[in-house]
PDB file of N, H, CA, C and O in Angstrom:
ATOM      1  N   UNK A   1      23.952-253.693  24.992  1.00  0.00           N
ATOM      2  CA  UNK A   1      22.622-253.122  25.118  1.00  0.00           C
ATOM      3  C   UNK A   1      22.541-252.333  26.414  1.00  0.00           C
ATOM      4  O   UNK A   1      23.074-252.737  27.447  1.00  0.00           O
ATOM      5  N   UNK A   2      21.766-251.041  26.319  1.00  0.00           N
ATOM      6  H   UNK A   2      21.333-250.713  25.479  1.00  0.00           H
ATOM      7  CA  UNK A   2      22.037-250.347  27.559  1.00  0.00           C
ATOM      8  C   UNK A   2      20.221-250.166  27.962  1.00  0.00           C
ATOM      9  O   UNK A   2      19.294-250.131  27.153  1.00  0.00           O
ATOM     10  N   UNK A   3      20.150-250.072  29.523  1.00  0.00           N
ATOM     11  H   UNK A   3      20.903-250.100  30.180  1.00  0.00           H
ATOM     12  CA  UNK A   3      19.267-249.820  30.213  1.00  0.00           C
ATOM     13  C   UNK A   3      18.248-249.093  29.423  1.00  0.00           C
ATOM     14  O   UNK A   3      17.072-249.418  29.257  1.00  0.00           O
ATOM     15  N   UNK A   4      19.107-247.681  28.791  1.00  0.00           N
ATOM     16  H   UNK A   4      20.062-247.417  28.927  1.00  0.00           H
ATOM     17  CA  UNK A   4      18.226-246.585  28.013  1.00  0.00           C
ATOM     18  C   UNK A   4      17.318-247.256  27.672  1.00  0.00           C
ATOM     19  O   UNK A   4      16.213-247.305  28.212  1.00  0.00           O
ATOM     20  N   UNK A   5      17.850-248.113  26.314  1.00  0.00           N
ATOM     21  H   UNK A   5      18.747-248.073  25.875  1.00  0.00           H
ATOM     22  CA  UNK A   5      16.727-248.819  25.156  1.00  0.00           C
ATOM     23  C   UNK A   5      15.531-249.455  26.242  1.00  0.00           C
ATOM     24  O   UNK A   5      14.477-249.190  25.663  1.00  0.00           O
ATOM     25  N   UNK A   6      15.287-249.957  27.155  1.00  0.00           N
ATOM     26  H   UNK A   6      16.143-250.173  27.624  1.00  0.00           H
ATOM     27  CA  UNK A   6      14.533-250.441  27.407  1.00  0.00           C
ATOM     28  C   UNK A   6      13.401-249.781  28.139  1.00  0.00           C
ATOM     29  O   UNK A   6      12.284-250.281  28.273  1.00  0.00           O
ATOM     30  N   UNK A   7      13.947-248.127  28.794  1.00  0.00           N
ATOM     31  H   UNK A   7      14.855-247.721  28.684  1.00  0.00           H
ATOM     32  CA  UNK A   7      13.086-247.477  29.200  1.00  0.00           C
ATOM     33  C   UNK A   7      12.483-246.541  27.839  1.00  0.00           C
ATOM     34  O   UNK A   7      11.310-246.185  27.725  1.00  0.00           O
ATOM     35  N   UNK A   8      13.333-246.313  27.084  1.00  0.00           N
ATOM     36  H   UNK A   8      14.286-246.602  27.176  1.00  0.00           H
ATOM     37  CA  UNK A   8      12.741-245.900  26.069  1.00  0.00           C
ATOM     38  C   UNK A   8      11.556-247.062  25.119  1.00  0.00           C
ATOM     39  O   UNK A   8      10.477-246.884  24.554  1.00  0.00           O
ATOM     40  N   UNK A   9      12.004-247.658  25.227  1.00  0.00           N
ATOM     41  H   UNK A   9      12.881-247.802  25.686  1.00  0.00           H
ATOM     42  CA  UNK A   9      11.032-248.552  24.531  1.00  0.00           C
ATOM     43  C   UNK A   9       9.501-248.677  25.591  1.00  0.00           C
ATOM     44  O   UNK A   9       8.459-248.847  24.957  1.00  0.00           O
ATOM     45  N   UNK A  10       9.394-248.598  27.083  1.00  0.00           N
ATOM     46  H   UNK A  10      10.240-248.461  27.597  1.00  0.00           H
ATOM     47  CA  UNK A  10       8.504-248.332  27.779  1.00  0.00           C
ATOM     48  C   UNK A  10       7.862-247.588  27.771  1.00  0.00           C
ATOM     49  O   UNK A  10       6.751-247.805  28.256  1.00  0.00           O
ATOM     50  N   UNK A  11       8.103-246.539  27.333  1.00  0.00           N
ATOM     51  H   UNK A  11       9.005-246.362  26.939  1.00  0.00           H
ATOM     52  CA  UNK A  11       7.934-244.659  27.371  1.00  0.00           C
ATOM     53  C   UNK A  11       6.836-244.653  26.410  1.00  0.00           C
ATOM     54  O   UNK A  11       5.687-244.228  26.526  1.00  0.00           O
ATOM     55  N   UNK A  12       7.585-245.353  25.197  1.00  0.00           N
ATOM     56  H   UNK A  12       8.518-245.698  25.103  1.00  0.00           H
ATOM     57  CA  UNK A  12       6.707-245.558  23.985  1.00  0.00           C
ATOM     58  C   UNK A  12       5.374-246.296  23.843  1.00  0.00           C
ATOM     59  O   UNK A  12       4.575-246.379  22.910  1.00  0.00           O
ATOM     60  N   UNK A  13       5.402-246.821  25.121  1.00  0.00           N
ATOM     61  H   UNK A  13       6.051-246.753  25.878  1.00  0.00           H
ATOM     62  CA  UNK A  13       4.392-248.289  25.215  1.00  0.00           C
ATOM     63  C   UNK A  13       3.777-247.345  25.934  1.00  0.00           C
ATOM     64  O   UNK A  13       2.579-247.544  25.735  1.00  0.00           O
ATOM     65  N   UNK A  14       3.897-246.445  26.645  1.00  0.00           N
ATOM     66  H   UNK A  14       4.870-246.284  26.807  1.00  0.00           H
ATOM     67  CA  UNK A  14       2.564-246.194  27.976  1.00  0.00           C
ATOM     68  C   UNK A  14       2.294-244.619  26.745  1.00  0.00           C
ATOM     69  O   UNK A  14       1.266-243.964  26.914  1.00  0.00           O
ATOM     70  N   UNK A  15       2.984-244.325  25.964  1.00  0.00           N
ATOM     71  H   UNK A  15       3.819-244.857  25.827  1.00  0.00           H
ATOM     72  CA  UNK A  15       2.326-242.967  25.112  1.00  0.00           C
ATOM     73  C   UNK A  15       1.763-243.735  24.292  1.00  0.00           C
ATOM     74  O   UNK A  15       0.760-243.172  23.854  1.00  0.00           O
ATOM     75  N   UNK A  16       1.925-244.905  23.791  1.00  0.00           N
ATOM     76  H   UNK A  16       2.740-245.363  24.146  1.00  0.00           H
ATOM     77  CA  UNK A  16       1.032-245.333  22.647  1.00  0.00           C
ATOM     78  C   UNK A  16      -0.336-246.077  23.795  1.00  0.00           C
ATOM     79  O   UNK A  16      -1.392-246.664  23.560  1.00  0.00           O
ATOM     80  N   UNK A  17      -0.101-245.942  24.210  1.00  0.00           N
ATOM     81  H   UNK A  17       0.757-245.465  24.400  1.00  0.00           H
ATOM     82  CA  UNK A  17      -1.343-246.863  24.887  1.00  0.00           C
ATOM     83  C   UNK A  17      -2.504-245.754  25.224  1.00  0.00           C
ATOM     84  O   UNK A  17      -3.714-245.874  25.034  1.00  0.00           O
ATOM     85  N   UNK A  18      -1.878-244.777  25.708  1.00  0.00           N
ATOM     86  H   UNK A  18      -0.895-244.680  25.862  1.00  0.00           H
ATOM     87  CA  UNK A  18      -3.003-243.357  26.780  1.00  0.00           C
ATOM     88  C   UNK A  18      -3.313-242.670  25.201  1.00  0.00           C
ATOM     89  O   UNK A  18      -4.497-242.413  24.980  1.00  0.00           O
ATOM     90  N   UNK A  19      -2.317-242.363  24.104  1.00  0.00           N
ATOM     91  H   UNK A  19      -1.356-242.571  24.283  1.00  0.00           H
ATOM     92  CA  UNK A  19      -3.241-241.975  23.085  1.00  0.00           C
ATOM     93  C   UNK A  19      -4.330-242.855  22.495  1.00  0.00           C
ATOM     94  O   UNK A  19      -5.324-242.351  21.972  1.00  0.00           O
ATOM     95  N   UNK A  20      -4.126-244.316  22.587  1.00  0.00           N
ATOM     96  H   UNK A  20      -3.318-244.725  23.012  1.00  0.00           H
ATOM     97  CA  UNK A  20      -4.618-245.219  22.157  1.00  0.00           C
ATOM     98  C   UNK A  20      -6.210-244.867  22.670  1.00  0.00           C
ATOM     99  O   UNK A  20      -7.124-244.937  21.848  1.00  0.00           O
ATOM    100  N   UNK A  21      -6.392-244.604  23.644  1.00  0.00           N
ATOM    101  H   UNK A  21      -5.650-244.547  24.311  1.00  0.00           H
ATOM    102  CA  UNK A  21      -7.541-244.924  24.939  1.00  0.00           C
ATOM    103  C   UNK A  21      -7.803-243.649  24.347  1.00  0.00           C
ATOM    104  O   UNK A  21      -8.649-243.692  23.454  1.00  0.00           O
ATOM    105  N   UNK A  22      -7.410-242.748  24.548  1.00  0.00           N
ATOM    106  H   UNK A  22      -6.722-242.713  25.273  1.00  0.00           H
ATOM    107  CA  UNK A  22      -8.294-241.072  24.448  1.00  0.00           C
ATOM    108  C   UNK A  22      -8.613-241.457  23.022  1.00  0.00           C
ATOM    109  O   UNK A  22      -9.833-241.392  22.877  1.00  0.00           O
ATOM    110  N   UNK A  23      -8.004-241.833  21.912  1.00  0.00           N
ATOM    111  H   UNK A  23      -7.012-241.887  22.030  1.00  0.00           H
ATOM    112  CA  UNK A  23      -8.706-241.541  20.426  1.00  0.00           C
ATOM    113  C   UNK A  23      -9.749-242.842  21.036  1.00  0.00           C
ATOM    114  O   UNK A  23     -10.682-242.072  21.269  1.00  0.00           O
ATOM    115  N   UNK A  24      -9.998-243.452  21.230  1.00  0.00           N
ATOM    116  H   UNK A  24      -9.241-244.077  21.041  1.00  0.00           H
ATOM    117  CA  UNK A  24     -10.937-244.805  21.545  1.00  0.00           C
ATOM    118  C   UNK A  24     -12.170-244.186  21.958  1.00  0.00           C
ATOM    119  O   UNK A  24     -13.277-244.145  21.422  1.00  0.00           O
ATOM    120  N   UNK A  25     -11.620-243.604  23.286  1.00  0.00           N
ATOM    121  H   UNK A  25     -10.721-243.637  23.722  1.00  0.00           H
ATOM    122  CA  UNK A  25     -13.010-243.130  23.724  1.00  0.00           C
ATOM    123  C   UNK A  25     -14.134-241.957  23.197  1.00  0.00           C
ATOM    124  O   UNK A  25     -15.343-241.867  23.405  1.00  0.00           O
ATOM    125  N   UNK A  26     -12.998-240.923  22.261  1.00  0.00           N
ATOM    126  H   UNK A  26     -12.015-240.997  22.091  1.00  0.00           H
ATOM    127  CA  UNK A  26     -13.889-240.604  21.456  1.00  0.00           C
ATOM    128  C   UNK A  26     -13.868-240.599  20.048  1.00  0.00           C
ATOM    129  O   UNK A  26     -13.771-239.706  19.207  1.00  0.00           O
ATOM    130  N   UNK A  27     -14.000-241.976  19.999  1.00  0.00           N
ATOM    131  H   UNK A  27     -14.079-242.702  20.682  1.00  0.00           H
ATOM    132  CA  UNK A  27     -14.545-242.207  18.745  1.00  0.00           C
ATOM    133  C   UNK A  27     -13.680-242.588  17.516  1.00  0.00           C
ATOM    134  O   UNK A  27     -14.077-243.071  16.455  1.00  0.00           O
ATOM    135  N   UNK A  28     -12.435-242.276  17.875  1.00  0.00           N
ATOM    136  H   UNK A  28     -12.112-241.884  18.736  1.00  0.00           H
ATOM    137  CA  UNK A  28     -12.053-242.258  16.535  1.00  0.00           C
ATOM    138  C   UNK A  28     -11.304-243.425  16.415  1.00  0.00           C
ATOM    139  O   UNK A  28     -10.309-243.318  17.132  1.00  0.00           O
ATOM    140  N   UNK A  29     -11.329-244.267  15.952  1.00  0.00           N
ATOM    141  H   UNK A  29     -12.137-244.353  15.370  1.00  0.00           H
ATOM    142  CA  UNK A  29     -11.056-245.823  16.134  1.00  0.00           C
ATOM    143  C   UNK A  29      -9.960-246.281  14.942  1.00  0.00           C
ATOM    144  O   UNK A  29      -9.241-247.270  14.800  1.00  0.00           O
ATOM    145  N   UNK A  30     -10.179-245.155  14.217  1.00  0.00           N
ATOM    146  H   UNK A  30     -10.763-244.351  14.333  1.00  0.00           H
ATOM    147  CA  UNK A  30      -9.429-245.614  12.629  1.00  0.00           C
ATOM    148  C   UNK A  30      -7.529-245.453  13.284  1.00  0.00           C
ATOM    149  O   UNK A  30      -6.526-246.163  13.335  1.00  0.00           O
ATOM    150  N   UNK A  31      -8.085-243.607  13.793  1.00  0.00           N
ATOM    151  H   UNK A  31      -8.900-243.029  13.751  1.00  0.00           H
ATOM    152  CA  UNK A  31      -6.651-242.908  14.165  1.00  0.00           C
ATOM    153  C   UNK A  31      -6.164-243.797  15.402  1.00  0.00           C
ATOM    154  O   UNK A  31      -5.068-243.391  15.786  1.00  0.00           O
ATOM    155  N   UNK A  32      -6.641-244.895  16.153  1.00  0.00           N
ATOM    156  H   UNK A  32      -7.532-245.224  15.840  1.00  0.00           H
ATOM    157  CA  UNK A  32      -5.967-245.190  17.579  1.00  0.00           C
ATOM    158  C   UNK A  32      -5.320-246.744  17.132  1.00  0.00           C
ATOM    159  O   UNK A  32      -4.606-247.498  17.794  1.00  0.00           O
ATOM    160  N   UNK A  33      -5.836-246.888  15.828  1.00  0.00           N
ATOM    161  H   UNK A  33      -6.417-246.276  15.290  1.00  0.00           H
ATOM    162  CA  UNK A  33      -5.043-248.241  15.210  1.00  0.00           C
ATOM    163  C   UNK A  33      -4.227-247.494  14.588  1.00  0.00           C
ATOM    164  O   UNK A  33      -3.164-247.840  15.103  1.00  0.00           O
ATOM    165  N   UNK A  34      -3.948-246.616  13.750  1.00  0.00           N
ATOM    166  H   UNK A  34      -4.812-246.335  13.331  1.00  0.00           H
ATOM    167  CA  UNK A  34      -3.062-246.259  13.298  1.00  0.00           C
ATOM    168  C   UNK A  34      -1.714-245.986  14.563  1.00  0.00           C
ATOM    169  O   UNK A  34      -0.544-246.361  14.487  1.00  0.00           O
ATOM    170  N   UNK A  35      -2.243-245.382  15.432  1.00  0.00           N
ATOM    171  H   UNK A  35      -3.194-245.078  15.494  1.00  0.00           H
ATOM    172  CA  UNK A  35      -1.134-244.761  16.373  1.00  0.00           C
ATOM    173  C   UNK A  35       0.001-245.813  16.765  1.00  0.00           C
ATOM    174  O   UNK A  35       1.219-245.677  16.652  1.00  0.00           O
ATOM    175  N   UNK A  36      -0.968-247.260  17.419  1.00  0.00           N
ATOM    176  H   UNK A  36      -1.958-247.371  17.511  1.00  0.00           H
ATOM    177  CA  UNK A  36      -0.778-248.200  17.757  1.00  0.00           C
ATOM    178  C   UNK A  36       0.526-248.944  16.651  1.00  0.00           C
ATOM    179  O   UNK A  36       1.609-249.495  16.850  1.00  0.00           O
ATOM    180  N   UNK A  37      -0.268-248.600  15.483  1.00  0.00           N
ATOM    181  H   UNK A  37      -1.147-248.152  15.321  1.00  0.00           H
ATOM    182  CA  UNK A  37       1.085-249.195  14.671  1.00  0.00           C
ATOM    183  C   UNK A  37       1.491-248.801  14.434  1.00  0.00           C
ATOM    184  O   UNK A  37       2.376-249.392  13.815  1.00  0.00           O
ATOM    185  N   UNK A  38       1.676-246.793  14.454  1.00  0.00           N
ATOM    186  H   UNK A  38       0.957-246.313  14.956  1.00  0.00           H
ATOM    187  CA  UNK A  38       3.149-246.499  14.481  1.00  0.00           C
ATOM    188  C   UNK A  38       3.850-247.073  15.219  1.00  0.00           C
ATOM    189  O   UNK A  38       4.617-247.951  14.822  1.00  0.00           O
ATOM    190  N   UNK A  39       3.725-246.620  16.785  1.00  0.00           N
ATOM    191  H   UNK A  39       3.103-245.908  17.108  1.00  0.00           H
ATOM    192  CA  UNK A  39       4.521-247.182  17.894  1.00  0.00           C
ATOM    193  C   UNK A  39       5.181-248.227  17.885  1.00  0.00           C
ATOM    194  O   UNK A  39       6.216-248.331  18.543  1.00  0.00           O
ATOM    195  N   UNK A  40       4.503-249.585  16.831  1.00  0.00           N
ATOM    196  H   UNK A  40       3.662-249.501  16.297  1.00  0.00           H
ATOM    197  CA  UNK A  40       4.859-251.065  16.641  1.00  0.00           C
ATOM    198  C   UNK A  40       6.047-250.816  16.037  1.00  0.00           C
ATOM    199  O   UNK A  40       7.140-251.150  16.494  1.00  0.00           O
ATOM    200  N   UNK A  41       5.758-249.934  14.491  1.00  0.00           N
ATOM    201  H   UNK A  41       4.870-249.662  14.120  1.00  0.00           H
ATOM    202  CA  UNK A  41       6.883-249.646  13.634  1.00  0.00           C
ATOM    203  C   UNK A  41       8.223-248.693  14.485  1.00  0.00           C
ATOM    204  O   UNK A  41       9.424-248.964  14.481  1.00  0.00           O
ATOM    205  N   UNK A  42       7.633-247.710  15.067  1.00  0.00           N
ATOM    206  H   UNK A  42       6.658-247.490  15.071  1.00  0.00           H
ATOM    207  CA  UNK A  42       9.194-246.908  15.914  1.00  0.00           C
ATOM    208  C   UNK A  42       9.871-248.061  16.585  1.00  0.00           C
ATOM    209  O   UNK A  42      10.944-248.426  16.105  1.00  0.00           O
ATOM    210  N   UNK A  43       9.226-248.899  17.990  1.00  0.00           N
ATOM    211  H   UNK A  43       8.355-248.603  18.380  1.00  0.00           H
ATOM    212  CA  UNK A  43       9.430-249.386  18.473  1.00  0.00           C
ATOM    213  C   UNK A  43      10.468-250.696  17.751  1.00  0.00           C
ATOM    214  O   UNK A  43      11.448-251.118  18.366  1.00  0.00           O
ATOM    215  N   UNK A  44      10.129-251.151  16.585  1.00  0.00           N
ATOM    216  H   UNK A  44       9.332-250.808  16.086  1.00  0.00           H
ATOM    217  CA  UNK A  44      10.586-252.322  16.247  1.00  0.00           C
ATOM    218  C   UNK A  44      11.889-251.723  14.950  1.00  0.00           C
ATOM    219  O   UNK A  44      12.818-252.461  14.623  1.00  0.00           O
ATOM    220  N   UNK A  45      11.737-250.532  14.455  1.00  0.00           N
ATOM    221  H   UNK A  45      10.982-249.933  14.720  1.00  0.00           H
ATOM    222  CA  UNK A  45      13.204-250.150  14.280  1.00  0.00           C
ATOM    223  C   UNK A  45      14.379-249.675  15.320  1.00  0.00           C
ATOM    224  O   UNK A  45      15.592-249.554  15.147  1.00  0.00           O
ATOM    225  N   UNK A  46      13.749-249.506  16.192  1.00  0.00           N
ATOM    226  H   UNK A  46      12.764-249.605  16.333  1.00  0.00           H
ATOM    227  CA  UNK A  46      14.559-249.385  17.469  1.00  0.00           C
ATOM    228  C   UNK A  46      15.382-251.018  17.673  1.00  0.00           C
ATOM    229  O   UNK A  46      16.603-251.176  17.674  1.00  0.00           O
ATOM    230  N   UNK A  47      14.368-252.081  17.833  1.00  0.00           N
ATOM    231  H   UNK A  47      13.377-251.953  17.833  1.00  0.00           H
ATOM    232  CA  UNK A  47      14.943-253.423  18.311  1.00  0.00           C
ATOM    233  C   UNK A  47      15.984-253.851  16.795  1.00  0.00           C
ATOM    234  O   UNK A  47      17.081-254.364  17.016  1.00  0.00           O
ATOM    235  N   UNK A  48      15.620-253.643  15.554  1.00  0.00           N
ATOM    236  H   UNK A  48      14.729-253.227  15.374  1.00  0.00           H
ATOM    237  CA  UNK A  48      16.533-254.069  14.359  1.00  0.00           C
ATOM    238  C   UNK A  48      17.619-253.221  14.880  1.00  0.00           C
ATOM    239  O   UNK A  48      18.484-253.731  15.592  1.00  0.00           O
ATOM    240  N   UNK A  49      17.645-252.004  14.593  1.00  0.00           N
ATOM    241  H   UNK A  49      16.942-251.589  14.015  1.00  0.00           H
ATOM    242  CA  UNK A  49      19.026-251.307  14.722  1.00  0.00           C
ATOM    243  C   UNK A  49      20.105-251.994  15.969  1.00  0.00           C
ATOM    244  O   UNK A  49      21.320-251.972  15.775  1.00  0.00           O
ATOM    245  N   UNK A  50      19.553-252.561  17.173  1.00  0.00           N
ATOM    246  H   UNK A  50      18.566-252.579  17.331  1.00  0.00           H
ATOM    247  CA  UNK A  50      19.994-252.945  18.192  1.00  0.00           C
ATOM    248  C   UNK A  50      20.556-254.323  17.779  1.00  0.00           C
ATOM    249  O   UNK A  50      21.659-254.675  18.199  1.00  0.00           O
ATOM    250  N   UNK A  51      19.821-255.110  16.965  1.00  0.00           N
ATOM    251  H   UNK A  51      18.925-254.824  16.624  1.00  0.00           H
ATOM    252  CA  UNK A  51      20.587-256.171  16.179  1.00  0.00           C
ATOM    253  C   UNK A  51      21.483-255.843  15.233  1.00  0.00           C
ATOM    254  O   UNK A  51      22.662-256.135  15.432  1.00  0.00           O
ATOM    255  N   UNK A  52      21.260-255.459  14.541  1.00  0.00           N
ATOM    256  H   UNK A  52      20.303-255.221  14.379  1.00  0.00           H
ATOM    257  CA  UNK A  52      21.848-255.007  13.337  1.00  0.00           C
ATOM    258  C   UNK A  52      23.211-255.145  13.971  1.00  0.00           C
ATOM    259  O   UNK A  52      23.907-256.149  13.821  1.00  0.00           O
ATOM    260  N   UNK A  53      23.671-253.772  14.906  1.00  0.00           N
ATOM    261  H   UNK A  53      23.106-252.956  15.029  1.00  0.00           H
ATOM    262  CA  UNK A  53      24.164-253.750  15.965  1.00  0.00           C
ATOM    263  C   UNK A  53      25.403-254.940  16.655  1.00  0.00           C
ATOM    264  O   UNK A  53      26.633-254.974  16.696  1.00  0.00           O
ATOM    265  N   UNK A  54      24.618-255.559  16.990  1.00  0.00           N
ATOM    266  H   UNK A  54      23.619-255.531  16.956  1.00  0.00           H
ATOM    267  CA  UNK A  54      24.816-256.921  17.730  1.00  0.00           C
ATOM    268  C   UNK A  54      25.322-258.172  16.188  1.00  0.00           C
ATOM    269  O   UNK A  54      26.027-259.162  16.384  1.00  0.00           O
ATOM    270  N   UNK A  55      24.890-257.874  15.101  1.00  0.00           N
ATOM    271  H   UNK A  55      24.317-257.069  14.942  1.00  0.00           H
ATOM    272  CA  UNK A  55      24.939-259.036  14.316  1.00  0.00           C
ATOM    273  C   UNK A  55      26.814-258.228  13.874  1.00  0.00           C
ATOM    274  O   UNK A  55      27.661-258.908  13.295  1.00  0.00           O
ATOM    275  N   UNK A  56      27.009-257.118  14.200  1.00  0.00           N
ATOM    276  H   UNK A  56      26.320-256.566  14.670  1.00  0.00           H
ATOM    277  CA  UNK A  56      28.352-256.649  13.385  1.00  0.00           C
ATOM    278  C   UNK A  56      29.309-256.791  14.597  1.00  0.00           C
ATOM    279  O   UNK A  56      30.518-256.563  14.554  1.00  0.00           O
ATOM    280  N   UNK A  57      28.657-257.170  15.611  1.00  0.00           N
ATOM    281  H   UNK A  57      27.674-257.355  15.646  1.00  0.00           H
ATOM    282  CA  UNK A  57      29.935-257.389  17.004  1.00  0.00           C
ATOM    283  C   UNK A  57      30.229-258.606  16.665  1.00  0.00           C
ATOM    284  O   UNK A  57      31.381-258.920  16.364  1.00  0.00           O
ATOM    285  N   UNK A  58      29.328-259.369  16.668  1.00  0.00           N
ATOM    286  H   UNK A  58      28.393-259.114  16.912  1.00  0.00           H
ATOM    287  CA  UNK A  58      29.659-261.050  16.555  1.00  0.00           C
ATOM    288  C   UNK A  58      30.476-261.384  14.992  1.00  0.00           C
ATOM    289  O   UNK A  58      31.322-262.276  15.063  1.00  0.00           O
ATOM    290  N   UNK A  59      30.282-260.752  13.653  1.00  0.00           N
ATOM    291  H   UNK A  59      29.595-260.028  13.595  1.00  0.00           H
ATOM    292  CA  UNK A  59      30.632-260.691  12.811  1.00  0.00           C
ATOM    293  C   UNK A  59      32.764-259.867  13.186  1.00  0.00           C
ATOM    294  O   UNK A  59      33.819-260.278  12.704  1.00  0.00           O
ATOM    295  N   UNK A  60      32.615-259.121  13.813  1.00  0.00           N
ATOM    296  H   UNK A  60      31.758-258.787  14.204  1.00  0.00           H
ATOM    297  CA  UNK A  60      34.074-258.389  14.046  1.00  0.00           C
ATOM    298  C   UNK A  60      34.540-259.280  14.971  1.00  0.00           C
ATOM    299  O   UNK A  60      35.732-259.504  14.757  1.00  0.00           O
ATOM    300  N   UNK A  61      34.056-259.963  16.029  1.00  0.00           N
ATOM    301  H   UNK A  61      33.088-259.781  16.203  1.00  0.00           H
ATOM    302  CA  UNK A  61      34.203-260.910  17.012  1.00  0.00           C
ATOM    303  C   UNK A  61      34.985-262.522  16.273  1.00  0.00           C
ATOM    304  O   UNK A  61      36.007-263.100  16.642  1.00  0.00           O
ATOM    305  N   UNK A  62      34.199-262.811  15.348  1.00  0.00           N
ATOM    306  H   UNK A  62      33.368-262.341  15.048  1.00  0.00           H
ATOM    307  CA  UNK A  62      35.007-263.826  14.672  1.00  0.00           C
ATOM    308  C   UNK A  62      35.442-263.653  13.335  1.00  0.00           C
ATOM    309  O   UNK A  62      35.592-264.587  12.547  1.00  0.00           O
ATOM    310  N   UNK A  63      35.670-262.310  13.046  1.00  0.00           N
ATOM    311  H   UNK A  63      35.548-261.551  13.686  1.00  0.00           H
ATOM    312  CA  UNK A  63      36.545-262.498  12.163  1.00  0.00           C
ATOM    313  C   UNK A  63      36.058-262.734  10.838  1.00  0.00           C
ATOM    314  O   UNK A  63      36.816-263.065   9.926  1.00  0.00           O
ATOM    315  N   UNK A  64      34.602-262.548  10.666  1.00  0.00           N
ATOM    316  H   UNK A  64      33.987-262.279  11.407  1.00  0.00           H
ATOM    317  CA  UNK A  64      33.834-262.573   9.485  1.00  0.00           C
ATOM    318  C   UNK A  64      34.066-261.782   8.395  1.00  0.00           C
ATOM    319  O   UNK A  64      33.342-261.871   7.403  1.00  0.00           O
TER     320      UNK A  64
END
């Protein structure tokens, strides 16, 4: 696992958050839940692939 993933995964957290707040404040409440769970969804195919990942090292690792 490299440093990247984790600033990238930050990056994503402070853009989903400041769009979060501007659609909030005006008004539009539907679009700032939606945003929110894109970000959940990018964010959390980011962490599978990183397993995924990790489940085929340990799998080549012993010989599975």
């Amino acid at each position: 696992m490299d440093i990247d993933l984790i600033f990238k995964i930050a990056a994503i957290g402070i853009l989903v958050s400041v769009l979060n707040q501007v659609l909030v404040r005006s008004g539009r409440d539907e679009q700032a839940t939606m945003t929110t769970l894109a970000g959940l969804v990018v964010v959390l195919m980011m962490v599978v692939r990183e397993i995924s990942d990790l489940f085929l090292l340990v799998k080549s690792l012993f010989g599975l």
